[in-house]
MIBA-965146 format. One record per residue: y, z, x of N, C-alpha, C in turn. Coordinates in nm, 4 decimals. Each point is the difference from the previous one (the first is absolute). Layout:
BEGIN
R      n.y      n.z      n.x     ca.y     ca.z     ca.x      c.y      c.z      c.x
R        Y        Z        X        Y        Z        X        Y        Z        X
...
***
This chain:
BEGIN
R      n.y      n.z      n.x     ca.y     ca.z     ca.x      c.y      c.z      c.x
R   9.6873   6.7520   8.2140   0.0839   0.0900  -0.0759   0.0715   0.0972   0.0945
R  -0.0589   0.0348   0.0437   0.0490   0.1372   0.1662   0.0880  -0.1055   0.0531
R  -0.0047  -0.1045   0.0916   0.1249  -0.1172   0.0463   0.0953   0.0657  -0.0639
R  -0.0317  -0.0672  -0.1340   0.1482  -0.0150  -0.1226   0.0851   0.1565  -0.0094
R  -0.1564   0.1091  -0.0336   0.1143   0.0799   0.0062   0.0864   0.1169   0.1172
R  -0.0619  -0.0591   0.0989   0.0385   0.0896   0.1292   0.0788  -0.0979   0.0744
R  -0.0259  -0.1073  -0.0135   0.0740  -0.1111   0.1086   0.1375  -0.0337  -0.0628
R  -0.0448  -0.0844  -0.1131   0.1175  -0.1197  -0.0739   0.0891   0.0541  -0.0793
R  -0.0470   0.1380  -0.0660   0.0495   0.0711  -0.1279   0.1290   0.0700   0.0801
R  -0.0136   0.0727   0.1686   0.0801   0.0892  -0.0296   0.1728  -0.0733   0.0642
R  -0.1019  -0.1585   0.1042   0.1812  -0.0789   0.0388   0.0635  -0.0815  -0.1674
R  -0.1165  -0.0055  -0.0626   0.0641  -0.0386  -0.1624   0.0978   0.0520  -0.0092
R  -0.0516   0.1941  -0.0293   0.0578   0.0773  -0.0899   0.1877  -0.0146   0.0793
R  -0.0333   0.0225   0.1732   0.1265   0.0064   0.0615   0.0800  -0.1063  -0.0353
R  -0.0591  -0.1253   0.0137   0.1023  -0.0917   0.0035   0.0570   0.0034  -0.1371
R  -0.0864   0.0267  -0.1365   0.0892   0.0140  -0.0670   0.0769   0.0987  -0.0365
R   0.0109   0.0802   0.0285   0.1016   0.1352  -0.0028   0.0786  -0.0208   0.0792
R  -0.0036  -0.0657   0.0795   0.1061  -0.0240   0.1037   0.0901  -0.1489   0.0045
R  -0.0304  -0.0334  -0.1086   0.0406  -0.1094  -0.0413   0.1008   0.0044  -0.0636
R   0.1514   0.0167   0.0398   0.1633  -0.0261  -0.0467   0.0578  -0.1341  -0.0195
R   0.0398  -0.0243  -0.0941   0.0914  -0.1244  -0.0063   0.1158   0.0319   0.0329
R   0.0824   0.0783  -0.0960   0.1349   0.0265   0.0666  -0.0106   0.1912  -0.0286
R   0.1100   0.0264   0.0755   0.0324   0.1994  -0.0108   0.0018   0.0051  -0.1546
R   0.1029  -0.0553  -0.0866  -0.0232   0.0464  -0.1846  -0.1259   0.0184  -0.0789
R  -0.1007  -0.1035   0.0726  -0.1438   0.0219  -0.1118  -0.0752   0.1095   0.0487
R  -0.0715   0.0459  -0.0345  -0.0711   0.1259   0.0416  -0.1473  -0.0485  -0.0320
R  -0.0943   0.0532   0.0826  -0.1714  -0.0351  -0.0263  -0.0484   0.0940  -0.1018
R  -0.0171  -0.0583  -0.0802  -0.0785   0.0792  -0.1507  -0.1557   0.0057   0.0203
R  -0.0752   0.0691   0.0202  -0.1445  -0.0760  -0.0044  -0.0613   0.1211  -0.0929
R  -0.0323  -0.0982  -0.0945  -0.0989   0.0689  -0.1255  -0.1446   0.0115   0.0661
R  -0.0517   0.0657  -0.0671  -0.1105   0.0675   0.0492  -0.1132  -0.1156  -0.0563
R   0.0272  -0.0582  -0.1437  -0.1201  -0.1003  -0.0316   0.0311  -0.1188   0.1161
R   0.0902  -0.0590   0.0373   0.0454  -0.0925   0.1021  -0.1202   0.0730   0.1105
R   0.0697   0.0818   0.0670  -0.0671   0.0488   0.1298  -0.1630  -0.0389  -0.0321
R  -0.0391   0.0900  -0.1073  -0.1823  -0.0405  -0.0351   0.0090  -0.1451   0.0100
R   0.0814  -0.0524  -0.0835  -0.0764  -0.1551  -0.0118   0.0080  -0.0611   0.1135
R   0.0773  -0.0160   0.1109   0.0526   0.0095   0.1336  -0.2011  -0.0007   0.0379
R   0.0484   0.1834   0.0442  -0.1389   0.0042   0.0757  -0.1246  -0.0130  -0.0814
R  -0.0306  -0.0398  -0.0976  -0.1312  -0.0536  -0.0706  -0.0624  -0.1025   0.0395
R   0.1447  -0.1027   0.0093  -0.0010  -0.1630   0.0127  -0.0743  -0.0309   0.1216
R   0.0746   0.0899   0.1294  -0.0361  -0.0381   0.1347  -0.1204   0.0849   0.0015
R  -0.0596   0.1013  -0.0606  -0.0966   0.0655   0.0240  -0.1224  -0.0916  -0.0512
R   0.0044  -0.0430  -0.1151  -0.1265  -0.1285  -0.0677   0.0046  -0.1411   0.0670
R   0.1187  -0.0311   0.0243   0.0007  -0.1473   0.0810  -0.0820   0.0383   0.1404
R   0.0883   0.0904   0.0882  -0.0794  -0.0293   0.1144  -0.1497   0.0288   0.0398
R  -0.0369   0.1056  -0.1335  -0.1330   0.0041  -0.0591  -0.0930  -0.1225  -0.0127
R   0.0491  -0.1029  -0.1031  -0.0520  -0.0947  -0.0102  -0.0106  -0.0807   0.1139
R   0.1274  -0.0280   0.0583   0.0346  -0.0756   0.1053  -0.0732  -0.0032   0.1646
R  -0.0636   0.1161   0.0008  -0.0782   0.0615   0.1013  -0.1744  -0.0276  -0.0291
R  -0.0095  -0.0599  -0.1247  -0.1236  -0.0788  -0.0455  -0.0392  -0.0856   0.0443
R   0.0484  -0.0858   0.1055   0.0346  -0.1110   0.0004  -0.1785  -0.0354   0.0687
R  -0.0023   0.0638   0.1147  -0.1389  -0.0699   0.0755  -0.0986   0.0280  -0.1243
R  -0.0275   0.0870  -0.0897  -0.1166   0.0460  -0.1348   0.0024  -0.1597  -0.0556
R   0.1624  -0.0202  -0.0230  -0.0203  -0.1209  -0.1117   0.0004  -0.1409   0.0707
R   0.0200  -0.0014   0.1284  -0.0092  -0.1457   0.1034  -0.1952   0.0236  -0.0052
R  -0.0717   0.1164   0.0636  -0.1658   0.0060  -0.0332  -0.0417  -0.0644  -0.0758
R   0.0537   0.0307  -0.1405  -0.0932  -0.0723  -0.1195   0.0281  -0.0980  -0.0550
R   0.1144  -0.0318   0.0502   0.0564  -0.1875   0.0054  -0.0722  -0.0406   0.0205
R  -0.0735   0.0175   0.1362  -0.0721  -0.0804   0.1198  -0.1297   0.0380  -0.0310
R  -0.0387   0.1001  -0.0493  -0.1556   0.0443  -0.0519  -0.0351  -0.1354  -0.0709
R   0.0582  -0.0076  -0.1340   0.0047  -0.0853  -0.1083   0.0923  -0.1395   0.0429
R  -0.0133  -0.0629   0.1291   0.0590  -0.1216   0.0490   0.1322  -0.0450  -0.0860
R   0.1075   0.0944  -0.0136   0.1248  -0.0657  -0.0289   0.0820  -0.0356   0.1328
R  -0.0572   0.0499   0.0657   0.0769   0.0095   0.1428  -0.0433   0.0111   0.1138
R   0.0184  -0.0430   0.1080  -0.0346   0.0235   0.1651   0.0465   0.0350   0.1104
R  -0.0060   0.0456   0.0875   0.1059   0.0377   0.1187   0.0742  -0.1870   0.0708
R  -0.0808  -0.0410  -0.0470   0.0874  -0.1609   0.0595   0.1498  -0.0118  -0.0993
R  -0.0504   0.0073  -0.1415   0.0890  -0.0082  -0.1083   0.1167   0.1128   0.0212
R  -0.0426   0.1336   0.0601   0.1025   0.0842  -0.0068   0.1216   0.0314   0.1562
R  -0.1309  -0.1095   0.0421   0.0879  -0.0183   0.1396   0.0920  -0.1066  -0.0276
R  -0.0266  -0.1172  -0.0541   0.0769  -0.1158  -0.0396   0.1600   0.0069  -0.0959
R  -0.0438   0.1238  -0.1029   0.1099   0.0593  -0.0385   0.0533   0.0996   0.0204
R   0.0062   0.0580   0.1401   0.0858   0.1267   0.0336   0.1331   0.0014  -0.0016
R   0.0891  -0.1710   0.0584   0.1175   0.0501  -0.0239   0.0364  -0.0149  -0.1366
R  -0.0406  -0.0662  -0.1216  -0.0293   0.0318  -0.1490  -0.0443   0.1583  -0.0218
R  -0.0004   0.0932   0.0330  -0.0591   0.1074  -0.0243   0.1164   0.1279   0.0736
R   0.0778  -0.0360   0.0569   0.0467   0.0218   0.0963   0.1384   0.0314  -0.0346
R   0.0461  -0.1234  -0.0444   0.0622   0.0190  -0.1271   0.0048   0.0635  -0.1153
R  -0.0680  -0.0243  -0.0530  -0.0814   0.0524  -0.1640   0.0284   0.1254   0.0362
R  -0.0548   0.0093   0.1107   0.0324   0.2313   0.0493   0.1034  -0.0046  -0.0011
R   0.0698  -0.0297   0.0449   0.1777   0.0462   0.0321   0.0738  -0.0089  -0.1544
R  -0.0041  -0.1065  -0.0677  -0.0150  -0.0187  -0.1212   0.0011   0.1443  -0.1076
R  -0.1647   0.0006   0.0153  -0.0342   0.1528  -0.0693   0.0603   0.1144   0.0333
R  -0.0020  -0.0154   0.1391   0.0731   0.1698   0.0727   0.1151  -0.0033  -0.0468
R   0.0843  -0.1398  -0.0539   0.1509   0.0495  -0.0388  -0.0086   0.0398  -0.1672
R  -0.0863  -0.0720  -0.0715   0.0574   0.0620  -0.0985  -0.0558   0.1452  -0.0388
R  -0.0882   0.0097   0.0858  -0.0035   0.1334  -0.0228   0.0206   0.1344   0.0536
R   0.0518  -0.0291   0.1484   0.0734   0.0995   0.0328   0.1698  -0.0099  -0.0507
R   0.0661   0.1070   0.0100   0.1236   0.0451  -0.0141   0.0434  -0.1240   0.0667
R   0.1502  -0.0070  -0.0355   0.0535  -0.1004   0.1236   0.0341   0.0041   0.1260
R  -0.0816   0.0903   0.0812   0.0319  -0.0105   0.1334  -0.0927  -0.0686   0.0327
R   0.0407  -0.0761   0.1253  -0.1105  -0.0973   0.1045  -0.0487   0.1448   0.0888
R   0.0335   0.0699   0.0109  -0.1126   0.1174   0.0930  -0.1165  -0.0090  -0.1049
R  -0.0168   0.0533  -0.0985  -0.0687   0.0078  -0.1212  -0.1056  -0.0960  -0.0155
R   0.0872  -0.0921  -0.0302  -0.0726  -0.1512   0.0149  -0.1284  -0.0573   0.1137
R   0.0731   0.0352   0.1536  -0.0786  -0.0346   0.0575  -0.0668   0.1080   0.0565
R  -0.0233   0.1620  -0.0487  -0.0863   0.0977  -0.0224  -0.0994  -0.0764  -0.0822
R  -0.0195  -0.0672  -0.1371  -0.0989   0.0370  -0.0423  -0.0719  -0.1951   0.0295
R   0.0980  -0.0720   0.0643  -0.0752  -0.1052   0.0419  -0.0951  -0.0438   0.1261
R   0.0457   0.1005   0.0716  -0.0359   0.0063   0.1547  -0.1635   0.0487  -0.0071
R  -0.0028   0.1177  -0.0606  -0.1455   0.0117  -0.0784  -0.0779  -0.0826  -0.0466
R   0.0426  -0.0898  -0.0947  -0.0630  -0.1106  -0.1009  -0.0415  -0.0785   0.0898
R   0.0822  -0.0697   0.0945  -0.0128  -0.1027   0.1143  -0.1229   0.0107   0.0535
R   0.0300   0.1864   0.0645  -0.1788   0.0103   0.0829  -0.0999   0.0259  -0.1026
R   0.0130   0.0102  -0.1214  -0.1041   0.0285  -0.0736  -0.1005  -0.1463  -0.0910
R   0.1279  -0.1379   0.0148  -0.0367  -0.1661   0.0119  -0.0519   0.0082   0.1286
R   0.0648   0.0400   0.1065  -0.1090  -0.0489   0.0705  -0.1404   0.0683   0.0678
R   0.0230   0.1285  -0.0740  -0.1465   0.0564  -0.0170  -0.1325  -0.0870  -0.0574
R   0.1120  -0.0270  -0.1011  -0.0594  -0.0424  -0.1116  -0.1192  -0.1482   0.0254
R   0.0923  -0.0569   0.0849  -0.0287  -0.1581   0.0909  -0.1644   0.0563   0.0752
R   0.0350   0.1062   0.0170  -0.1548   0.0082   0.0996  -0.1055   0.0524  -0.0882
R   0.0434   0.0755  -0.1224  -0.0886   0.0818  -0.0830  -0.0364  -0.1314  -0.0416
R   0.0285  -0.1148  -0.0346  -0.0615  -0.1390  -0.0645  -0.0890  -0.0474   0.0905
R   0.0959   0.0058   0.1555  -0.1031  -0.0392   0.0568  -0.1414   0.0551   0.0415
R  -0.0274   0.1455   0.0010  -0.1311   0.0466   0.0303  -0.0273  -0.0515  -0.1841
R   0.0125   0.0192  -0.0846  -0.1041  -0.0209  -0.1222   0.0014  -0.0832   0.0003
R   0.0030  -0.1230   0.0695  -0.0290  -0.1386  -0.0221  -0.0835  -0.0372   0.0963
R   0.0014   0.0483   0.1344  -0.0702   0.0165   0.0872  -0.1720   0.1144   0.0056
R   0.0373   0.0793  -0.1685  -0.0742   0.0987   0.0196  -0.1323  -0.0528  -0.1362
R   0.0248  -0.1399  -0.0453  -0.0779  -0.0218  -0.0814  -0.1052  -0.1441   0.0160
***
């Protein structure tokens, strides 16, 4: 949640305020926008930062293994970049702010399988 809202929230907020199409339109930003804005990225990267908790109890309860999650990394790899777009704003800074994280946190994740599999 701290990431989301100290890191991702505040090149969000810039890029979109700073975001012109042409000189005639002007940036309107309503205030429920702005909340829903920073809510979104504040609960996603919340959740999203779960990731080694919920790779653990995959592998606790044998849905999964560090062979299996090694086998599909560049499947996963994807899937992140994927997620990071639709839910950041449309900038690729944004994007690969909140994927670059996810990445090391799969492959945290790869070793957290591997000691509990090793640890039972």
């Amino acid at each position: 949640v701290l990431f989301g809202y100290f890191i991702i929230i505040p090149f969000s907020i810039n890029f979109l305020s700073n975001y012109i199409i042409s000189g005639s339109i002007e940036n309107n930003i309503h205030f429920i926008s702005f909340i829903k804005t920073v809510s979104t990225i504040i609960i996603t990267s919340g959740i999203l930062f779960q990731l080694p908790v919920f790779i653990y109890f995959l592998t606790k309860f044998n849905f999964v293994n560090s062979q299996q999650l090694k086998q599909y990394r560049r499947h996963a790899f994807v899937s992140i970049l994927l997620v990071a777009s639709v839910l950041t704003p449309p900038d690729i800074f944004s994007q690969i702010l909140i994927a670059v994280p996810i990445v090391i946190l799969y492959e945290f994740s790869i070793f957290i399988s591997f000691l509990t599999l090793r640890s039972e």
